[in-house]
C-alpha positions as CSV (number, residue, x, y, z in Angstrom):
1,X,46.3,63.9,-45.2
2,X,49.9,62.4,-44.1
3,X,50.7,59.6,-42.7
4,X,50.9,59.9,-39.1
5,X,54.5,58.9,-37.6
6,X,55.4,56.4,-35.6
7,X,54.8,58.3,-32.4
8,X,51.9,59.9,-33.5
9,X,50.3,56.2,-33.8
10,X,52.3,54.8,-30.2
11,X,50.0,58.0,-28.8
12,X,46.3,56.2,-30.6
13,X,47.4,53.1,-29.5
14,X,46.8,54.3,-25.6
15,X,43.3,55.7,-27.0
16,X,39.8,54.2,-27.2
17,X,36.5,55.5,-27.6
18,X,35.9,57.7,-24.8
19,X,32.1,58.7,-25.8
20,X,31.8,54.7,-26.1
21,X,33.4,53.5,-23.2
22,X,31.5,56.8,-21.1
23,X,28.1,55.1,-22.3
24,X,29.1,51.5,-21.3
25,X,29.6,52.4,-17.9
26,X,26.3,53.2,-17.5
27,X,25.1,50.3,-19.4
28,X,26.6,47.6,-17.9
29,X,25.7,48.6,-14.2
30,X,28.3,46.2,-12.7
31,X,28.2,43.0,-14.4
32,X,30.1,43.5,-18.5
33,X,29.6,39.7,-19.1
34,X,26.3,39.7,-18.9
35,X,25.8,42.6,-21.6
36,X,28.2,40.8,-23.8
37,X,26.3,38.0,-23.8
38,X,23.1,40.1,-24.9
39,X,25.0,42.1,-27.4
40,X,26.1,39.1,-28.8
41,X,23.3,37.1,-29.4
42,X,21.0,40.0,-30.8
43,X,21.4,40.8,-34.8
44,X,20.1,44.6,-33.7
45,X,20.6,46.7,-31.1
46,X,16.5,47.1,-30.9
47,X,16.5,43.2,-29.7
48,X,19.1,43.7,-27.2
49,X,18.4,44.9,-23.8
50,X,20.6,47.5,-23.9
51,X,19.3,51.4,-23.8
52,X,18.0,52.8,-26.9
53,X,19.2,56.1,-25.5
54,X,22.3,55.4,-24.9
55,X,23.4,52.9,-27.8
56,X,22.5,55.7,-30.2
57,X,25.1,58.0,-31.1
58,X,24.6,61.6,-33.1
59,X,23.4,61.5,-36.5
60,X,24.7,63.4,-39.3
61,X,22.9,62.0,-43.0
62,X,25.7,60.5,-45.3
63,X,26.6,62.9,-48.8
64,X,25.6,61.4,-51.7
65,X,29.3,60.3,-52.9
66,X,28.6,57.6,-49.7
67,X,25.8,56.3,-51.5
68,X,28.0,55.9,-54.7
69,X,30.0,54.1,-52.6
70,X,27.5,51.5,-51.5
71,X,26.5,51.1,-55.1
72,X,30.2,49.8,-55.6
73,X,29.4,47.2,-53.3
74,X,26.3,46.3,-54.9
75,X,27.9,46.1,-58.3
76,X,30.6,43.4,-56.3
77,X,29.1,42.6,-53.3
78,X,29.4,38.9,-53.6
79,X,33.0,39.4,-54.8
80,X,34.3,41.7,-52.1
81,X,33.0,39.3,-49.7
82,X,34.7,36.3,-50.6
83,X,37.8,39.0,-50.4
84,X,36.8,39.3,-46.7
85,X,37.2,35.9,-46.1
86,X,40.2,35.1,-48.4
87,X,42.4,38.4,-48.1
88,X,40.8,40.9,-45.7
89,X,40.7,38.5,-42.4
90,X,43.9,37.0,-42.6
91,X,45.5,40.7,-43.3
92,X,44.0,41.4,-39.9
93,X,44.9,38.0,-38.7
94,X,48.7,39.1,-39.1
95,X,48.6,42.1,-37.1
96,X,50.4,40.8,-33.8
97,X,49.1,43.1,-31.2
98,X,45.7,43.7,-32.0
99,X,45.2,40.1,-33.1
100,X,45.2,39.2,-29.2
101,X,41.8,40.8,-28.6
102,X,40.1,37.7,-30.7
103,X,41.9,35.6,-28.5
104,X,41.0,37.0,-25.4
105,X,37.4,36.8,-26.3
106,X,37.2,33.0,-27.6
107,X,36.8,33.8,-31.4
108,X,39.2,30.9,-31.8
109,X,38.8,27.5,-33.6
110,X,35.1,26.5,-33.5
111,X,34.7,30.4,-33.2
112,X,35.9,31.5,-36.0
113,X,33.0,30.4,-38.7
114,X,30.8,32.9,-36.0
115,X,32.8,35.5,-36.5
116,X,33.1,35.0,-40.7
117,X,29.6,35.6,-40.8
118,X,29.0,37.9,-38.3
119,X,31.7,40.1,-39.8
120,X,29.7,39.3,-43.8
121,X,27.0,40.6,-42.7
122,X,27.8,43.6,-40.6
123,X,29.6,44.8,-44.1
124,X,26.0,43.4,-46.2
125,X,24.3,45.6,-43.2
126,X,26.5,48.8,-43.9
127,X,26.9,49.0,-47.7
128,X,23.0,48.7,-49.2
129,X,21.0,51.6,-50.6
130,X,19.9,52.9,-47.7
131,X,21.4,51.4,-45.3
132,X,23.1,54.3,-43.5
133,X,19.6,56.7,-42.6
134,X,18.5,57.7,-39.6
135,X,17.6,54.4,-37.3
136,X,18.5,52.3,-40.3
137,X,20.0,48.7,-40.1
138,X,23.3,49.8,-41.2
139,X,23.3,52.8,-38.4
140,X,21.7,50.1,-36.2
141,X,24.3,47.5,-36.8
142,X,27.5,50.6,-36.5
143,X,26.2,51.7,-33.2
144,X,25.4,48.2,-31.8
145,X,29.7,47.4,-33.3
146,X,30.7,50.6,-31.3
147,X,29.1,49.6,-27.8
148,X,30.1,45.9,-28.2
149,X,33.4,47.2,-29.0
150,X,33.7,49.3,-26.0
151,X,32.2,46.3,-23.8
152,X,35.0,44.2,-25.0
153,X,37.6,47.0,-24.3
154,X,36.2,46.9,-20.7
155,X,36.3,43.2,-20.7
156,X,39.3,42.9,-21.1
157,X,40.9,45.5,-19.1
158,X,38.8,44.0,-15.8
159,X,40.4,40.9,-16.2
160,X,43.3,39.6,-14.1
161,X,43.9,36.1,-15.9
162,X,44.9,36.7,-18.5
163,X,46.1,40.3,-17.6
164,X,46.4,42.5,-20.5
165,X,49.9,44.1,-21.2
166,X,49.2,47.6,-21.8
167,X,52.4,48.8,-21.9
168,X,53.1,46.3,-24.9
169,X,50.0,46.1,-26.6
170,X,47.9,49.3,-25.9
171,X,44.5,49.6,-25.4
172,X,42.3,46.5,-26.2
173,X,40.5,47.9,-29.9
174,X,42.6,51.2,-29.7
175,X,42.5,53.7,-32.2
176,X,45.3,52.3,-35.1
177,X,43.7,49.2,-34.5
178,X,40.1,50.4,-35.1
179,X,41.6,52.3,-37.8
180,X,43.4,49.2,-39.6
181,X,40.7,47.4,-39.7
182,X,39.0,50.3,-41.5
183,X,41.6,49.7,-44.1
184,X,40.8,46.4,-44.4
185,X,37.5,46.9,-45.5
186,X,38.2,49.5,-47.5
187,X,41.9,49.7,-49.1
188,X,42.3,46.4,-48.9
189,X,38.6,45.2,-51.2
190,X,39.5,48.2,-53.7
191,X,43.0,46.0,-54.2
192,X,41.6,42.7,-53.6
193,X,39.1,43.4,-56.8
194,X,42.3,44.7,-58.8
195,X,44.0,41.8,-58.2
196,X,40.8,39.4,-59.0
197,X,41.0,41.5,-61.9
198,X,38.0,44.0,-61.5
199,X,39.7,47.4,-61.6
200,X,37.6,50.2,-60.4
201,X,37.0,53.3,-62.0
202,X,39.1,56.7,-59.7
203,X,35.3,57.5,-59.0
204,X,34.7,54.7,-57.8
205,X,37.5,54.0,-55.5
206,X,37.2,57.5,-54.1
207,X,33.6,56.7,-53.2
208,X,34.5,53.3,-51.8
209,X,36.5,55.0,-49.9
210,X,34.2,57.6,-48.7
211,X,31.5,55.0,-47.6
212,X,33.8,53.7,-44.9
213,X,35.4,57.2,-43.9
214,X,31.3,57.9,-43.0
215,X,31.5,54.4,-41.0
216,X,34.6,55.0,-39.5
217,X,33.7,58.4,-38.0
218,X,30.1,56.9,-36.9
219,X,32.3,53.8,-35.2
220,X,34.0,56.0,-33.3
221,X,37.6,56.1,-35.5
222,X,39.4,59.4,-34.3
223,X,39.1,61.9,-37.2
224,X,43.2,62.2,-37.9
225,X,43.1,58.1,-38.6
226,X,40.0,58.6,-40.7
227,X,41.5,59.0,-44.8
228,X,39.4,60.9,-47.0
229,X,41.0,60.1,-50.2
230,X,42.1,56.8,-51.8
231,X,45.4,58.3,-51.7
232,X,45.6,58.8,-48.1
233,X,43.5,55.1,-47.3
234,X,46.8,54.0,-49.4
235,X,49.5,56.0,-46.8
236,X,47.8,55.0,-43.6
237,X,47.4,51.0,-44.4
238,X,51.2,50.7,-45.1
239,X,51.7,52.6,-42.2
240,X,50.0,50.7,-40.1
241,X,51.3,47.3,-41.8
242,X,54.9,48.4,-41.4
243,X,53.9,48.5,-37.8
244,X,51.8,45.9,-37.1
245,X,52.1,43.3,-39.8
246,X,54.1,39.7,-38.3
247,X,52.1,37.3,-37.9
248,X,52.0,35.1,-34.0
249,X,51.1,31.7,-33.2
250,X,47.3,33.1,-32.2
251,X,47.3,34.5,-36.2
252,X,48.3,31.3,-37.2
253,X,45.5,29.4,-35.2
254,X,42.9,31.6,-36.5
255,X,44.0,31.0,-39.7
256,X,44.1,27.3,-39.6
257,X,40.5,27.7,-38.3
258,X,39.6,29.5,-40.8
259,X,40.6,27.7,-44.1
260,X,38.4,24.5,-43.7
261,X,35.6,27.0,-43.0
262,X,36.6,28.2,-46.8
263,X,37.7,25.5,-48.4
264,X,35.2,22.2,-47.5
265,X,35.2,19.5,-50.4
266,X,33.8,21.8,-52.8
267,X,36.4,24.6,-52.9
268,X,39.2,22.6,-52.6
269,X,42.4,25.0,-53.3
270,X,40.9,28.3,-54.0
271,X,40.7,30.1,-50.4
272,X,44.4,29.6,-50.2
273,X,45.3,30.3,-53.9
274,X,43.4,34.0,-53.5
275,X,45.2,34.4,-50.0
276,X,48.7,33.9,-51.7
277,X,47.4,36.0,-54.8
278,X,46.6,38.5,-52.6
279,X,48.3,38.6,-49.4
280,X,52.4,39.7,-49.5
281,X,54.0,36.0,-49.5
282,X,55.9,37.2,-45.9
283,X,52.9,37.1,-44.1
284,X,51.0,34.2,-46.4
285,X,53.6,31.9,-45.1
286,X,53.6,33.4,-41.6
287,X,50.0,32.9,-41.4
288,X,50.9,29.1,-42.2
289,X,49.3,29.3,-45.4
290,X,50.8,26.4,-47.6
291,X,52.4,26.9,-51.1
292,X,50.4,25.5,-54.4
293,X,52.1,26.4,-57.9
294,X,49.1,24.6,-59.5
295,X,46.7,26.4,-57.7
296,X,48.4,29.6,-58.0
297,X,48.9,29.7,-61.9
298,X,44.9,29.0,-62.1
299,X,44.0,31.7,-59.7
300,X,45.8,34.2,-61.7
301,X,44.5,32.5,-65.1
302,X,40.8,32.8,-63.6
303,X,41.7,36.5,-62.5
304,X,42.8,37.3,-66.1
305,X,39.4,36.3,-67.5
306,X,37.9,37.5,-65.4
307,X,39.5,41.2,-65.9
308,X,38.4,40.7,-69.5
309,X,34.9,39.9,-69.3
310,X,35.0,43.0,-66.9
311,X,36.0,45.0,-69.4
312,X,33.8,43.9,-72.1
313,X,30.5,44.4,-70.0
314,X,31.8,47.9,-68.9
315,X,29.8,49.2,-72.4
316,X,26.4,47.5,-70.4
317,X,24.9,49.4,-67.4
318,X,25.4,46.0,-65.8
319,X,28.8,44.1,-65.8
320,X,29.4,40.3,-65.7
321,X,27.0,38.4,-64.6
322,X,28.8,35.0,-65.1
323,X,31.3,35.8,-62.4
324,X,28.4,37.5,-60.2
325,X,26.6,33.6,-60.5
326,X,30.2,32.2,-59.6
327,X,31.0,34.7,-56.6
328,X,27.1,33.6,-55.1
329,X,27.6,30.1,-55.6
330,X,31.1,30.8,-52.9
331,X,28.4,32.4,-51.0
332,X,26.3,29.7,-50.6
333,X,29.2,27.5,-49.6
334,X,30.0,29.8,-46.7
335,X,26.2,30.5,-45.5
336,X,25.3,26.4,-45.3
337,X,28.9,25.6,-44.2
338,X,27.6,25.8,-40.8
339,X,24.7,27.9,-39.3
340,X,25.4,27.3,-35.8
341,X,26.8,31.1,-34.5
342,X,23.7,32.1,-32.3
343,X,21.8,34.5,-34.6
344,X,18.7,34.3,-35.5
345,X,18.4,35.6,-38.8
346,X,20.5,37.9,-41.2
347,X,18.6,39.7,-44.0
348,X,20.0,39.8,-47.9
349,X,19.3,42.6,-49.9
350,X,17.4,41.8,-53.0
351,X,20.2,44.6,-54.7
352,X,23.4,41.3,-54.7
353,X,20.9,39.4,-57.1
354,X,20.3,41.6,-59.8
355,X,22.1,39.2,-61.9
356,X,20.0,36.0,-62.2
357,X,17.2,35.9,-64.1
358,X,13.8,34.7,-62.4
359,X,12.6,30.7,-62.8
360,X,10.0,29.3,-61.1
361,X,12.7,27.8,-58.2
362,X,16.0,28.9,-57.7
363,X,18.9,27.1,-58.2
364,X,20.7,27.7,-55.1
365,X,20.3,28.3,-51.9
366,X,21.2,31.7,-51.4
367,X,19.1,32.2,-54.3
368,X,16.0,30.5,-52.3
369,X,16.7,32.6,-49.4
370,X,17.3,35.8,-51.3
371,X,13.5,35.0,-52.8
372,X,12.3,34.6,-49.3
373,X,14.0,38.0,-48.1
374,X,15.9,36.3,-45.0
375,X,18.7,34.2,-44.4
376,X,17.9,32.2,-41.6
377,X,21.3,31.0,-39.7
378,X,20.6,28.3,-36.4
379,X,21.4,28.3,-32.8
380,X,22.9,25.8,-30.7
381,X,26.9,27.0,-30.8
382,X,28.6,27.9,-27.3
383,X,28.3,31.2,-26.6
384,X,32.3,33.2,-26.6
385,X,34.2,32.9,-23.7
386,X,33.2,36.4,-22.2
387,X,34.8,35.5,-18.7
């Protein structure tokens, strides 16, 4: 697969998801708000009231290299999401045109923590044994993205204040935006583990990459901005970058929303340190991320240890549980940092925990709520701003 030139992608960005947008016409019946609202506060598409027949999209079963993929994630999961908040978000933050979607639909400020666990747990959803069968919670949670994506697309476009610029912006959620953020979940975790210094196997990374390509296709990704190959992932995320990547006064607001969420009093430093470890310093500082030389020099000391005791428990069938406890204990701190977003409960595999041993109470709460089956996040926080 090549990269697709400049015009190729100026052509996606006036594309959406006609099969999507077709069935949200029907589903709205007049009022879009109002479905919103219901996709937004439901965890499945099964407890929205939205029709099961047309919410579900055409199944075809995932190969078996998908489910290597998963199994990547299980090996990391914990890892690759504390990537999502520290490196994969603000990447996306820094795309300038389709950044302006979040901000159109009120994931700003108090927002943001929703949307960091919403987005955790659509990738937990997605990337467990399993997951991705026929009327499974992964499939569940991809088709239930797909609508709400298209109900936003309409959203937007309906509105007159703000008015959306099409001719500048393209398509709310076009097709190189879909297809960025694609990358970011993908491309971007494969290097985000390098750089933590967990190096993946070529298998590996080409299964990684796999997984999403399935995900992608199922979300409605247009097949010529779907890469098959690492290699390709590779040529369409610097594409896209070199495009998109400069970083606006809404990227920098979401970003300033989103480091307390992170940081708190007992991660004081980190978040930031692994956004400048990761993130090109260019768009760190346009992001308004602030410079820490201490910080920094531990972050790549912790990554370097890390990378070793990686390699040393490559000769085990299972590798490091000491950073595995570390990367859980971040978990915690995001999943009791504040449970108001308006879901009623998210579900943790029992897969991530492989690593602890069993005592009679848990040490943490993750831990406790992995034991229980459920995570159990509150309600009570205003709903989006939907219109």
């Amino acid at each position: 697969m090549r990269p697709p030139s400049s015009e190729t992608l100026n052509a996606f960005r006036q594309a959406g998801d006609p099969e999507a947008d077709r069935r949200i016409s029907e589903i709205v019946a007049g009022d879009v708000r109002t479905t919103m609202k219901d996709l937004f506060s439901s965890a499945r598409l099964e407890d929205s009231s939205v029709s099961a027949e047309l919410s579900r999209f055409p199944y075809e079963p995932p190969d078996e290299l998908v489910a290597e993929g998963q199994q990547v994630f299980l090996d990391h999961g914990p890892e690759i999401l504390w990537l999502l908040g520290c490196y994969a978000l603000p990447a996306a933050y820094a795309a300038k045109n389709g950044v302006e979607v979040l901000a159109q639909t009120g994931f700003l400020g108090a927002e943001t923590n929703r949307r960091l666990i919403e987005t955790a747990f659509m990738v937990v959803d997605v990337m467990t044994d399993g997951a991705l069968g026929r009327d499974a919670v992964g499939t569940q949670t991809v088709d239930r993205v797909r609508i709400m994506h298209a109900a936003i697309r309409r959203l937007i476009l309906e509105r007159d204040d703000p008015r959306w610029d099409l001719a500048e912006r393209g398509l709310p959620l076009n097709q190189e935006d879909m297809a960025g953020t694609l990358m970011t979940f993908s491309t971007l975790t494969i290097e985000g583990l390098a750089k933590l210094g967990i190096r993946l196997s070529r298998h590996e990374r080409e299964a990684y990459i796999s997984a999403w390509a399935y995900i992608g296709h199922r979300m409605g990704v247009d097949p010529a901005l779907v890469p098959a190959t690492y290699r390709d992932a590779k040529r369409l995320t610097k594409a896209i970058q070199d495009r998109q990547i400069d970083p606006s006064e809404t990227s920098r607001t979401l970003t300033a929303a989103l480091i307390p969420i992170l940081e708190d009093k007992s991660l004081p430093g980190i978040p930031t340190a692994t956004m400048r470890m990761c993130l090109p310093r260019p768009v760190w500082k346009g992001l308004g991320v602030r410079g820490n030389l201490i910080m920094d020099i531990f972050m790549r000391t912790v990554a370097y240890i890390i990378g070793w005791i990686d390699r040393l428990f490559l000769r085990f069938k299972r590798r490091s549980g000491l950073f595995r406890a570390f990367s859980m204990g971040l978990i915690d701190h995001l999943l009791t940092s504040d449970r108001d977003v308006g879901r009623s409960q998210y579900e943790l595999p029992e897969s991530l925990n492989w690593w602890r041993t069993e005592t009679a109470q848990p040490a943490t709460p993750t831990a406790r709520l992995l034991e229980r089956g459920a995570v159990r996040i509150g309600k009570g926080k205003k709903e989006p701003d939907y219109g």
